[in-house]
C-alpha positions in Angstrom: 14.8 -3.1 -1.6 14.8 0.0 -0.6 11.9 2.6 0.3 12.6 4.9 -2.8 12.9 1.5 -4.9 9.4 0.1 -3.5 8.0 3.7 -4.1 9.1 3.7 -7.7 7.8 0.3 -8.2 4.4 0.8 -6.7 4.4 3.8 -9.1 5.1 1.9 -12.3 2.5 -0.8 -11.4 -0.4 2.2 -10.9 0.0 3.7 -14.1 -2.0 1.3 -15.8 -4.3 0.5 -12.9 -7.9 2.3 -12.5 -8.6 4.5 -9.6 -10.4 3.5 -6.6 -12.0 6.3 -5.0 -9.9 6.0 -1.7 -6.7 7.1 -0.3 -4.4 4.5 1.4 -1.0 4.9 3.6 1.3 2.3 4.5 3.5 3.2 7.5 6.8 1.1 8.0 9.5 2.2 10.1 11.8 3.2 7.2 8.6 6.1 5.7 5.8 6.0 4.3 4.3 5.3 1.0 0.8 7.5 0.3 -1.6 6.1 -2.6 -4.3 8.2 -4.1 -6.4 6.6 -5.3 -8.9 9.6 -6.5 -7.0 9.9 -9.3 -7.3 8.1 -12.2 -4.2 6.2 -12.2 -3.8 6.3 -8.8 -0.8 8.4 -7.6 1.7 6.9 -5.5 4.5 9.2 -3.3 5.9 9.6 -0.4 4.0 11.8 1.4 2.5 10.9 5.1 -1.0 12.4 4.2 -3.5 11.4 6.8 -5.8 8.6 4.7 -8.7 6.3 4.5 -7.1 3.7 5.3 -3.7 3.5 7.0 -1.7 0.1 6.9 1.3 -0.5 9.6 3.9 -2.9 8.6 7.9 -3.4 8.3 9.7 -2.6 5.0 10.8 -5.9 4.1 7.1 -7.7 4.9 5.5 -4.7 2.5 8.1 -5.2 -0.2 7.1 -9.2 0.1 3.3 -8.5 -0.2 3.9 -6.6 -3.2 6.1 -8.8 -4.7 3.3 -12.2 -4.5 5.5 -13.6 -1.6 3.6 -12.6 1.5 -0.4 -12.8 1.0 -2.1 -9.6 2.8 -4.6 -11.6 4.4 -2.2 -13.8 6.0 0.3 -11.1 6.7 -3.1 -9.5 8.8 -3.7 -12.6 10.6 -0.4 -13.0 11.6 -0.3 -10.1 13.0 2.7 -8.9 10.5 0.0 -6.4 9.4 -2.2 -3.6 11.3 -5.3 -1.5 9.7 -6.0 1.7 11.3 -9.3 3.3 9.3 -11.4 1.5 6.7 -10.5 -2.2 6.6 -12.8 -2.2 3.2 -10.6 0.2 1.6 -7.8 -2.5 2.7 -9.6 -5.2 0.7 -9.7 -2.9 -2.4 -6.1 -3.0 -2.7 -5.3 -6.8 -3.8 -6.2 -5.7 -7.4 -4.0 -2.7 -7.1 -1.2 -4.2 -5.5 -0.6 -7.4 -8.6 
């Protein structure tokens, strides 16, 4: 999958999701992918806004954690996942992500 494809995705699923009052970033090699989550659905794009929190990981592991195959906390213990900013915004995102 692709970055645009992931992008789109992540788009479809915030639609019907509520906001939550934080803005998020996740950095891979291949772009990034900004979430806003002050707006109510969250907006997703491709911008590389500075956010709240920022979350470092390659394309493929971020297409496995939002696809159910790759659990976020184990992909942070593993090491497959870095947190730069507020790691409590970084728990808020297991509802947004499913």
């Amino acid at each position: 999958m692709t970055l645009a494809e992931l992008t789109e995705k992540m788009k479809t699923g915030a639609g019907s999701k509520q906001g939550f009052g934080n803005t998020v970033k996740f950095s891979t090699p291949d772009g990034a992918i900004y979430i806003d989550g002050n707006q109510n659905p969250p907006a997703v794009s491709n911008d590389d806004n500075a956010a709240d929190c920022t979350i470092k990981m390659s394309l493929s592991d971020l297409v496995d954690m939002v696809g159910g195959k790759l659990d976020g906390m184990t992909a942070f213990m593993t090491g497959k996942l870095k947190i730069e900013g507020d790691m409590g915004v970084a728990m808020k995102l297991q509802s947004i992500l499913r």
